[in-house]
N, C-alpha and C positions, 0 to 999 in steps of 0.2 A: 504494500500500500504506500503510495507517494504521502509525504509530510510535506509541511512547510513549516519555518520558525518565524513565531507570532512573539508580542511583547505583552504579556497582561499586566494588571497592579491585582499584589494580592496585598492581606493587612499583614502586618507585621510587627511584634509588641516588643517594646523596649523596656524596662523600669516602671513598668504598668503603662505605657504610652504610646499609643497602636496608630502607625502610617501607612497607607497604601504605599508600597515600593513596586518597580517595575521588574517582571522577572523573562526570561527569554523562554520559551517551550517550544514543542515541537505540535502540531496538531495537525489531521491528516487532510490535506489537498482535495478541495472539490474537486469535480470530474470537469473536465474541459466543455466550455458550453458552445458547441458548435456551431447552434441554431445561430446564436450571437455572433460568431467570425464569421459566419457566412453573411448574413443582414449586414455586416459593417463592410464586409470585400466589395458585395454588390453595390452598397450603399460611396464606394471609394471609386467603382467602375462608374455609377450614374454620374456622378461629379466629373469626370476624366471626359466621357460621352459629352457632358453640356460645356464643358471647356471649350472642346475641338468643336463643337457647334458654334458656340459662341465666335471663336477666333474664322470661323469657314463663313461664316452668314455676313461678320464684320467685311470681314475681306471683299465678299464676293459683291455684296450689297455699295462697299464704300466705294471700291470700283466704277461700279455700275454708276453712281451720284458724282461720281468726280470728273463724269465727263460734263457736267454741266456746272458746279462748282466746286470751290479749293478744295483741296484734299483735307484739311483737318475739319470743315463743315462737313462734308462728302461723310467720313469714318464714325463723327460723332452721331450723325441723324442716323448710320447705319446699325450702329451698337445698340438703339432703341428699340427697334426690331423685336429682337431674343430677350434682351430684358423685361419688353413690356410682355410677352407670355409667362419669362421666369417668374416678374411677380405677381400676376395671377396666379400662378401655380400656386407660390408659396402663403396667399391669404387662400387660397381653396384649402391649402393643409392646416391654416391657424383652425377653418372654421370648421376642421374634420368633425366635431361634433354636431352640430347643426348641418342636416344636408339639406335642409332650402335655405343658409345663408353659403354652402359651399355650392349652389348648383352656379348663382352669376358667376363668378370669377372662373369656374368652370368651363361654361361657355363663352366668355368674354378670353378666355387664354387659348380655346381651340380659334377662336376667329382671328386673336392675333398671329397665330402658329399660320393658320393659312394665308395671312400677308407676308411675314416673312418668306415662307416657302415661295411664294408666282414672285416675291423681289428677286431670291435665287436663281428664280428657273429665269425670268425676263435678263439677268446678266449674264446666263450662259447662251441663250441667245440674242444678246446683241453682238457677246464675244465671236458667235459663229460656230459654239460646242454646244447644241442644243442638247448632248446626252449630258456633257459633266452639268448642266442646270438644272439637270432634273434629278440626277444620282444628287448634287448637294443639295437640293431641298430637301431630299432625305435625309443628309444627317441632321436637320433641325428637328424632322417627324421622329427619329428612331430616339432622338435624346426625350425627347417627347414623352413618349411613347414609354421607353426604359424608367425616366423617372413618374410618371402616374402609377405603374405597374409598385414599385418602391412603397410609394405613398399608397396607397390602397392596402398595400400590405402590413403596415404600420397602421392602418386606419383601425381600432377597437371596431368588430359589427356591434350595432347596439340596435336591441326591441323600441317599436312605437313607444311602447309607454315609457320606456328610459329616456331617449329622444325630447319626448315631452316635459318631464320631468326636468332635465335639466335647460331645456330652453323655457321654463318657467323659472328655477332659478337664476338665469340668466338675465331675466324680464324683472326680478326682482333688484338685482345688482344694478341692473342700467337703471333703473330709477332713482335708486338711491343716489348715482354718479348725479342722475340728472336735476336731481334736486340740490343739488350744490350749487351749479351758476344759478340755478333760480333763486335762492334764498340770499345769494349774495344781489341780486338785482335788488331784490326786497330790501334789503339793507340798506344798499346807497340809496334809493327810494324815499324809504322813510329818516335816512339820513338829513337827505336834500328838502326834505318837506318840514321838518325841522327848524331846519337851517334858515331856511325864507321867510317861517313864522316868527324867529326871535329877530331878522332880519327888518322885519315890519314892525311888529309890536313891541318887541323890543324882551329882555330876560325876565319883566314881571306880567307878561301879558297874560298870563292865568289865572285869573281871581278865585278857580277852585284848584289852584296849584296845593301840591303835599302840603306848602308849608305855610298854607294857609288854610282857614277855617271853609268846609264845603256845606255851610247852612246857607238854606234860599235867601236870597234877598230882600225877598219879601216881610220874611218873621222876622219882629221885633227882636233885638240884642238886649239880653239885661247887664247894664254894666256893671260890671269888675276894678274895683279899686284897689283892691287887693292883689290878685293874680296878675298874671301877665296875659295881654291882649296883643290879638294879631291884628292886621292892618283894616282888614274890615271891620273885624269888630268896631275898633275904635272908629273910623266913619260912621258906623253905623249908631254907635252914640252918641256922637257928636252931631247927627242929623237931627236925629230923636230928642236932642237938648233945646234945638231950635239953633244952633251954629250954623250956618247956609254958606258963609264966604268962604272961600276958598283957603285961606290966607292962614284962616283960625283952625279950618279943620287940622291941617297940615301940622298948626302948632299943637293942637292936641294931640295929633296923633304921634308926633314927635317926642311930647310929654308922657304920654301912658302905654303906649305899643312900644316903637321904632324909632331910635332917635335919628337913624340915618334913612327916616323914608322919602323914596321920591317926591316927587310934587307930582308926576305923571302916574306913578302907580296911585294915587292919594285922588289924584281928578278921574278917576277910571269907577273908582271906588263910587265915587260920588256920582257919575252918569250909571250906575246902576243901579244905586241905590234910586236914583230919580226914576 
């Protein structure tokens, strides 16, 4: 039987005082997993396959475009080609678990595959090699072709109701994402609506603010000599005294409320109470 040496921590007690130490052992060797070198070889070959695509479709496509402009425009718009199927490919594989959101990219990477392929063939015959245009739109199909095989093989089969199942947790999570920008709209929102109210009426324009009394206007105040009185109250004694000027309410209310009260929170008071 094949071993290998592993390092574990076991305890180990000293003077009554016990450390995990590391010790070296031998323990015996899984079996070599085949399944796995083989998925990774093929997996090494599909890559090799879309290389030599890629570089064959470049060439033969940039070519073909450079007879009409520079070569370095010509190569770049040719290299678009393959990559716009490669990344189709690769959201078909993100959305390997949903297969109505892998079907578009699916089909939107077969329709790019058959543009790059007629670019291929159309530069082998303009070249005048009408075969090699059509053997190299092949190698874009076979790399194609090699890596879906790959990917499908890698693909989990999954039942209707699993499918379901997780494209509703799915539908769960996107909401939640999606209630993030929303709530931050709502924020600056009611930030900005705020901002334009203190902007106008200014930081006491609340007369049922916290930190003031939220009794109607209406109901008689019984005044307080004693206690401490907030800004309406005191208006509102001071009305009920038969004080009406402006001038006076202000000094009372400066007197038995608030010594630092406005004269604008103080005339607010006083059109409401009217």
């Amino acid at each position: 039987m094949k071993t290998r040496t592993t390092t574990q921590l076991v305890p180990h007690t000293v003077d009554g005082k016990t450390r995990m130490i590391p010790i070296t052992v031998d323990t015996p060797a899984p079996p070599r997993d085949w399944d796995h070198l083989i998925l990774n070889g093929v997996t090494s070959i599909a890559a090799l396959v879309l290389t030599a695509s890629v570089i064959w479709s470049t060439a033969s496509i940039g070519d073909l475009l450079a007879r009409a402009v520079i070569e370095p425009a010509a190569y770049g718009a040719a290299v678009v080609f393959d990559l716009a199927w490669i990344g189709c490919m690769a959201v078909e594989w993100l959305a390997r678990y949903d297969e109505d959101r892998a079907a578009l990219p699916r089909r939107a990477g077969h329709v790019m595959l058959v543009l790059a392929m007629l670019a291929v063939g159309a530069h082998g015959k303009v070249a005048g090699y009408w075969e090699i245009g059509l053997i190299g739109a092949a190698v874009s199909a076979l790399a194609k072709g090699l890596w879906t095989v790959v990917l499908r093989h890698q693909t989990p089969p999954l039942d209707a109701r699993t499918r379901a199942w997780i494209q509703g947790e799915l539908a769960d999570a996107g909401a939640s994402l999606a209630l993030i920008p929303v709530r931050r709209q709502l924020q600056r929102a009611e930030a900005q609506v705020a901002a334009e109210r203190a902007a106008i009426t200014g930081p006491d324009s609340d007369p049922d603010g916290p930190d003031e009394s939220a009794d109607d206007p209406d109901t008689d105040p019984q005044p307080s000599a004693a206690g401490p009185m907030t800004i309406k109250d005191a208006v509102r004694t001071a009305l009920d005294s038969g004080i009406r000027e402006p001038d006076r309410v202000l000094a009372y209310v400066r007197q038995v409320a608030d010594a630092n009260a406005k004269p604008d929170t103080v005339s607010r008071y006083i059109r409401l109470a009217g």
